[in-house]
N, C-alpha and C positions, 0 to 999 in steps of 0.2 A: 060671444060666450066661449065660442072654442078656440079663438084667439087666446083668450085670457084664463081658459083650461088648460094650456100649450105652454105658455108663459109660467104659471103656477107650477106644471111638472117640470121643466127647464130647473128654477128655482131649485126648487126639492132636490131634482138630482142632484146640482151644484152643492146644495148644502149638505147631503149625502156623500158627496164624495171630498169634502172638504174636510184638510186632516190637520193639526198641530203637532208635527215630530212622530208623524202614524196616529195619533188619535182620533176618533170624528169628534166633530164641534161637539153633538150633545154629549157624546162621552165627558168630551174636556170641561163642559159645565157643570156638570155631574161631580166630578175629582174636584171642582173651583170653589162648588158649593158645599163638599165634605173636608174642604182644608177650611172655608170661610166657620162654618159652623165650630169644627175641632179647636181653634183657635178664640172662638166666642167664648164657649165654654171651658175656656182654659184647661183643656183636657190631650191638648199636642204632646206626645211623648219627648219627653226629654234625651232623647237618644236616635239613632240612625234615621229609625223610621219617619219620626217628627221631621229631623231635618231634611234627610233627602225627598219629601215628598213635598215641604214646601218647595225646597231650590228645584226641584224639576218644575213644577206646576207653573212657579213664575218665569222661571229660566227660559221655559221656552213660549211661553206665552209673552214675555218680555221681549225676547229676541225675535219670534216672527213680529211683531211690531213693529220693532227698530228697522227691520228688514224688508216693510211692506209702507211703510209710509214714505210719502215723496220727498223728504226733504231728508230726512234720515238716512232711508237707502244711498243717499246720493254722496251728502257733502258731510254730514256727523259720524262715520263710523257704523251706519247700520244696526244689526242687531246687536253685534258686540256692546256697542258702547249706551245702548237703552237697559240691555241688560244687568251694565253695573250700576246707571245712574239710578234707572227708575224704582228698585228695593230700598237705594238709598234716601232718596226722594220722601219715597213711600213711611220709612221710617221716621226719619226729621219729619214729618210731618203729624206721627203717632198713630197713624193708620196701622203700621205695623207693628205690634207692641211690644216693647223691650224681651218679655218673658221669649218672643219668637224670636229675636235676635239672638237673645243669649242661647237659645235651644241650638239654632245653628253655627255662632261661633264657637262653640265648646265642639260641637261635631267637626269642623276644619281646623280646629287648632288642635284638640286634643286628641284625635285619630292621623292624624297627617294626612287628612283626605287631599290634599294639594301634592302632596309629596308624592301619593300612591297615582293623582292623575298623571303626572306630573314623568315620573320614572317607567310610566308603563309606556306612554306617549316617545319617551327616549329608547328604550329597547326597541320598540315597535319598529319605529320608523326609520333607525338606524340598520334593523337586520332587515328591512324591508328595500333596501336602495342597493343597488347597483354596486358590485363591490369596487368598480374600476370607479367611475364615478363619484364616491366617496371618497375616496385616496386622492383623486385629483382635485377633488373643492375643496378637502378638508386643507389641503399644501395650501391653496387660495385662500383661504377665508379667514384665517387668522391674524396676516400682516392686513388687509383690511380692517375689520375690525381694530387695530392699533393705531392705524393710522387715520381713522375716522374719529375714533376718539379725541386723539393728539389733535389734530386740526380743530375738531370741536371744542374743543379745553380752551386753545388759544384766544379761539373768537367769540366765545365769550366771555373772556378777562375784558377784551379788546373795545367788547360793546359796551360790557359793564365801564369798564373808564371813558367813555363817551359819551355816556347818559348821566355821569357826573356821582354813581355807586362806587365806584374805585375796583380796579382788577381783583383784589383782595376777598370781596365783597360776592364777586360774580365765582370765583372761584368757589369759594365755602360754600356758599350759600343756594347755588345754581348747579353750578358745574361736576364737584364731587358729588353731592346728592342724586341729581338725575344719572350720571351714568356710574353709581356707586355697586348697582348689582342688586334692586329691589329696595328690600326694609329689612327682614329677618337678618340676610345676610349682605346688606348695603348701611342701610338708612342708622339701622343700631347699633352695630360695632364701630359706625363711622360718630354716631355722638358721643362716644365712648372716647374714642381718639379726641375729640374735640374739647371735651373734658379735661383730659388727660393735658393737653397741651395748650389751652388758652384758660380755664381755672375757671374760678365763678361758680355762683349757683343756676349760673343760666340754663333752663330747658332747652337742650340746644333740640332733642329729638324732634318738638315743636316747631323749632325753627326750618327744618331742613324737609320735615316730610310734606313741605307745600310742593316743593320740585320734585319730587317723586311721584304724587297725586298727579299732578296738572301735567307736568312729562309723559305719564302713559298715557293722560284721556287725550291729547293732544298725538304722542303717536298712535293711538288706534283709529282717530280719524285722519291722520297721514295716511297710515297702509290703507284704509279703505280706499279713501279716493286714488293711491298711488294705482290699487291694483286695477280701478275702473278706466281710469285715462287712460291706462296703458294696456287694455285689454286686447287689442289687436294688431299692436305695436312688438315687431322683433326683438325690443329690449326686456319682452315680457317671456319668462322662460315656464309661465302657469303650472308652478309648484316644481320645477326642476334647476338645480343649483347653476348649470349651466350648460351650452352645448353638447350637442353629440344623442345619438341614439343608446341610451343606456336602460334599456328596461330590466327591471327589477323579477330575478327568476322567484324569489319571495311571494312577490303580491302576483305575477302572471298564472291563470288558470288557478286560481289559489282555493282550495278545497276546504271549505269550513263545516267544523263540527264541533260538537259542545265540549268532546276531552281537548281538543284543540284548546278550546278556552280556559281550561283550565291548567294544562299545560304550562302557557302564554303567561299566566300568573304567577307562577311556580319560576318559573324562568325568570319574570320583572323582578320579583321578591329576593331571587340569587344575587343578581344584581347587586339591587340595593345594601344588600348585607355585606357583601364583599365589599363596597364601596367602604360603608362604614366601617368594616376591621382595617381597610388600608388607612381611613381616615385618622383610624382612634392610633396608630401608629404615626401618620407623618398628620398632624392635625394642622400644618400649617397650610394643606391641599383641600379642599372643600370636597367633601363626598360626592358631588354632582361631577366635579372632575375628573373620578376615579371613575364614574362608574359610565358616563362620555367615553373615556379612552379604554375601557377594559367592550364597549361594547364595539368603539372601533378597529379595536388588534383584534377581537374573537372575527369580526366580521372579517376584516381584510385578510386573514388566514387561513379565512374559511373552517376554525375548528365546530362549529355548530352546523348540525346537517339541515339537508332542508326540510325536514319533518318539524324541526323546533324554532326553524326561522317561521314557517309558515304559520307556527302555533303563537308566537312573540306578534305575530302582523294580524295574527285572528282576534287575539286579546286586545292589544292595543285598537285597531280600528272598531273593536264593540266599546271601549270606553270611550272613545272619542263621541261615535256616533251617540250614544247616552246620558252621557253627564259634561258634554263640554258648556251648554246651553246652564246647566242648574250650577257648575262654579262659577259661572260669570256671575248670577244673582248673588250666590251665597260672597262671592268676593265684594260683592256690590252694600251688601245688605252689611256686612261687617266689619270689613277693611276701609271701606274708601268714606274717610272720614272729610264731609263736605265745611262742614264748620270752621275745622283747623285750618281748610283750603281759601274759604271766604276771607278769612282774617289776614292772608299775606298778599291778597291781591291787587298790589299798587302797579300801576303801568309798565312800572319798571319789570318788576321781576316779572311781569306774564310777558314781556315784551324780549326777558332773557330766556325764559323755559321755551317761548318760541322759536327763538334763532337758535336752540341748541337742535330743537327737533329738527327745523327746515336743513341746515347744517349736515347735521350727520347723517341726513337722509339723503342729503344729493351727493354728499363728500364718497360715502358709502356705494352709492351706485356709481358714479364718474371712475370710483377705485377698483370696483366691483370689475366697470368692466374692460378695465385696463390689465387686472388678472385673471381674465376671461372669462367671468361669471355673468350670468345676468343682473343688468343693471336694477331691475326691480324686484329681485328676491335677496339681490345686494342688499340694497336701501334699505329693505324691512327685517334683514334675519345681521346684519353686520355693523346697522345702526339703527334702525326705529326702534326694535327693541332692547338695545341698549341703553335708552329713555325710558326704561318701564318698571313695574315694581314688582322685582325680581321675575318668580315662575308662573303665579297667575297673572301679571302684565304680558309676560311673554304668550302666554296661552290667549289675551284679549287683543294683542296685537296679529296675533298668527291666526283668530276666527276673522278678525277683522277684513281680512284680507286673502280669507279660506286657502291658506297655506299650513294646515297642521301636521303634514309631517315632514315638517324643517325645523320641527321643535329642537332636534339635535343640535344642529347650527346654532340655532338660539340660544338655545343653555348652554353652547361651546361660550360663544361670544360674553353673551351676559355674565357668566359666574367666574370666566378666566380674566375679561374684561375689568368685572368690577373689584376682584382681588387687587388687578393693580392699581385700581383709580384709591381704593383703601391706604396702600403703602404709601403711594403719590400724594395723598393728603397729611400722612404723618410726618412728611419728608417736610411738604410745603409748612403746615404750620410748627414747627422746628425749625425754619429760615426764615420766613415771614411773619410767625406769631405775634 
């Protein structure tokens, strides 16, 4: 009996001290069973509330999942990639009811809740790093990223005419798409071109966003596994761009308080707007570009003190730790359309979206570390996600692989990337049409 009284307390504590993202379990069933019920009686509010409390509730109940099962943790992506599939899943199956979908995709598309994670993650993490250190990767990371591209492009023209698709085929259809720079600003203005230059009434948006789909879920379980094989391997620089002792006077002894965080908002928000006025002026440069290079001349100048870097890295790392788990579902549950994914899955083309991934994942670190960057932060911020669908691919690639604050590099890559893969498509079908 006082074995099995010993054993009983052991349990209990366990289960006492057992938390979901700081919640205890009974807690977390308590909030599982007031979303299950809110949701019965069709009484979820159509607004913030509604949605962000389903995408936390699943987000992270999704993701420790993904992240605690044996087979997941390992070789699919972890919690990352449970996160997006399992909302999705859950939906196609009607478990989850339309009216909840729509509640939260109106709350991500019509608030810019992607944009706000998304831009705080880039302030953050950029005024948070090393100002020596950023000057020297940033010189690095860009003829990477081109040149992993370009190699990528090639070889799959190459396989595409192999497999008996025609280079033509593997271009359009594979190669622009995946590394086009997302959907918003890839996948759409790219069927737009497509339109423009080959005629028809053809849905071309249909046709292209299978390679954009299957491209991220494919590199989020690259960077997964990449980051595990190589966990105690020298080519692993565990979340730093490359070489050298550069710690970050930002995030060192870093002093958090709650005007801090609001600060830190105020800051991201500046950002963003200046992005925008420069955009709505030179609209041929995508706002993420602006607002990239105005956070790296402020940084590398040092015109921001350290009171307001410190405030930019307090903001940023409380979004992260908060809602990175609840966009994965909300992206899952809205965006990642499985149906239109089923429909193009002939050998060929998974067999093309694959070699684009393996491709620019090894091209990317071999190049990485030829300009002295680490070869597996190469891999994943100069090409895995250059695979992905646009800023929330970028963000399921970078949990993937718990590198979120190389989002900078990311969205260097990804949005200056896919501007030129866009032109390079208009060029291509204008000579090959």
């Amino acid at each position: 009996m006082d074995r099995e009284s010993s054993g009983s307390k052991k349990l209990l504590a366990k289960l006492a001290d057992f938390k979901i993202d700081g919640v205890g379990l009974g807690i977390y069933v308590i909030l599982a069973i007031i979303m299950v019920v809110t949701i019965a009686l069709k009484i979820l509010p159509n607004d913030i509330f509604g949605a962000l409390f389903v995408m936390i509730i699943m987000g992270n109940i999704f993701y420790w999942l993904g992240a605690n099962l044996p087979i997941f943790k390992t070789y699919l992506g972890g919690g990352a990639v449970f996160a997006l599939f399992a909302p999705a899943l859950l939906s196609i199956a009607g478990i989850i009811p339309a009216s909840v979908t729509k509640t939260v995709d109106s709350f991500i598309t019509s608030t810019g809740f992607v944009d706000f994670f998304i831009i705080s993650l880039i302030v953050g993490a950029i005024l948070g790093m090393n100002r020596t250190m950023l000057l020297k990767a940033s010189v690095r990371f860009l003829p990477v990223v081109f040149i992993s591209m370009a190699v990528t492009f090639v070889v799959i023209g190459l396989v595409s005419t192999l497999i008996g698709k025609g280079f033509k085929y593997g271009s359009l259809y594979v190669a622009f798409p995946i590394m086009g720079g997302g959907i918003g600003a890839g996948a759409i203005p790219l069927s737009k071109i497509y339109h423009q230059g080959l005629g028809g009434s053809t849905d071309y948006l249909s046709l292209i966003l299978p390679a954009v789909i299957l491209g991220n879920v494919f590199s989020i379980i690259a960077a997964g596994l990449i980051s595990k094989l190589f966990a105690n391997s020298p080519l692993n620089g565990h979340g730093k761009m490359m070489p050298g002792n550069y710690d970050s006077s930002a995030k060192k002894d870093l002093k958090i308080t709650y005007q801090k965080m609001g600060v830190g908002l105020l800051l991201a928000a500046a950002f963003f707007l200046v992005g925008l006025i420069l955009n709505h002026f030179v609209p041929f440069i995508n706002e993420y570009a602006f607002i990239i290079l105005l956070v790296i001349i402020f940084k590398a100048t040092g015109w921001i003190p350290k009171y307001y870097e410190e405030s930019a890295v307090t903001f940023s790392n409380s979004i992260t730790k908060n809602l990175t788990h609840a966009l994965l579902a909300g992206v899952g549950l809205t965006k990642l359309d499985l149906p239109v994914l089923s429909h193009s899955l002939t050998w060929q083309f998974v067999l093309l979206v694959f070699v684009s991934v393996v491709v620019i994942g090894l091209v990317a670190g071999f190049v990485g570390k030829l300009f002295g960057l680490y070869p597996v932060e190469s891999a994943i911020t100069a090409g895995l996600v250059d695979n992905s669908m646009g800023g929330a691919g970028n963000i399921s690639v970078l949990a993937a692989s718990n590198r979120m604050d190389l989002i900078g590099f990311a969205q260097m890559g990804n949005r200056l990337g896919g501007a030129i893969m866009l032109v390079l498509a208009g060029l291509f079908i204008s000579i090959f049409g």
